[in-house]
N, C-alpha and C positions, 0 to 999 in steps of 0.2 A: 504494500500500500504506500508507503516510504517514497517507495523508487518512482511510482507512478507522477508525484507532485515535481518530480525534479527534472522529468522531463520536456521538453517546448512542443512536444508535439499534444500534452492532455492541456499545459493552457492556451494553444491554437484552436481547439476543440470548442474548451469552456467559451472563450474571448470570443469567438466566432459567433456560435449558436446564442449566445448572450446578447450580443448586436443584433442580432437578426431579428431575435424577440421584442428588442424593444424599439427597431427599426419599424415592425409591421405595424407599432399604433403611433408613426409620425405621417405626416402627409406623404402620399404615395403619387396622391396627382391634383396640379395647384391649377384651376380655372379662375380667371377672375377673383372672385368672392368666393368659391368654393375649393376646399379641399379634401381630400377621399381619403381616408387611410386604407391600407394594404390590406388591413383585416376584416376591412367590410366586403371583400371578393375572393380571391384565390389564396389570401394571406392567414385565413385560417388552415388549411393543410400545411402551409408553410410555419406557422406555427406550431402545431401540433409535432410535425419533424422535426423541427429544432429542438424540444421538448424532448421528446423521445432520441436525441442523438445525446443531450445532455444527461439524462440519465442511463443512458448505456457508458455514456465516458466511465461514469464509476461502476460501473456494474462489469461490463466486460468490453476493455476499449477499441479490441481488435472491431467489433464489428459497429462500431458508432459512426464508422462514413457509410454505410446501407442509406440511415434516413438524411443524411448531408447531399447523396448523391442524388437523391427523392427532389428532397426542398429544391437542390440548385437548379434539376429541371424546372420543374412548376415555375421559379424565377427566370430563368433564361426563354421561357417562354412566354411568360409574360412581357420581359423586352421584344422581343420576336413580335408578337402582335403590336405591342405599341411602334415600333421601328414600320412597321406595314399597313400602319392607318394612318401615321406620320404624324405621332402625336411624343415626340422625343423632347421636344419643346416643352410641354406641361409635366416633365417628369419632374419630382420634387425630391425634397432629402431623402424622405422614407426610403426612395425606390434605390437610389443610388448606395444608401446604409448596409439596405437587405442584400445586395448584390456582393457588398465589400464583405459582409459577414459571412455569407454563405463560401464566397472561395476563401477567407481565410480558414474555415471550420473544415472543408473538403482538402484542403490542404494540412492540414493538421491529420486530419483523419488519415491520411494515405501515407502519411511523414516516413511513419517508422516500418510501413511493410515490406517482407522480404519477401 
């Protein structure tokens, strides 16, 4: 348990899926007067996988990039649509937050496999 804290790739893990959680209740997309958080659409699975990668980190860390490699999809597709309605422009911190968290938490997660 010792070894686990001393390594960079569990708090790439934590720091990642941590962002990403509280990334999905900032603005995701800023219209005018209106702003959407993340979590009122596809950001609750992306929630939920964060969640569930974070406590796999402590439970058994070999396999806590399954739900990182989940969440990244569902995010990298949702840039996908937004990039092809040409709506790149109203993308706001949220969206840009969840994207930074989820490769730093997939990269953690893959760090140490041989």
């Amino acid at each position: 348990m010792e070894n686990m804290f001393k390594k960079s790739s569990f708090w790439m893990l934590i720091g990642g899926n941590v962002l990403s959680v509280i990334a999905c209740f900032l603005p995701f997309v800023d219209v005018a007067f209106l702003s959407v958080p993340y979590i009122d659409g596809e950001g609750r699975f992306v929630l939920i996988m964060n969640v569930i990668a974070i406590v796999l980190t402590f439970v058994k860390m070999k396999y806590a990039f399954i739900p990182n490699i989940i969440s990244m999809s569902l995010v990298c597709l949702t840039f996908v649509d937004c990039f092809n309605e040409g709506m790149f422009e109203i993308l706001a911190i949220g969206a840009y937050l969840v994207l930074a968290g989820n490769v730093v938490a997939l990269c953690g997660g893959v760090k140490d496999k041989k």
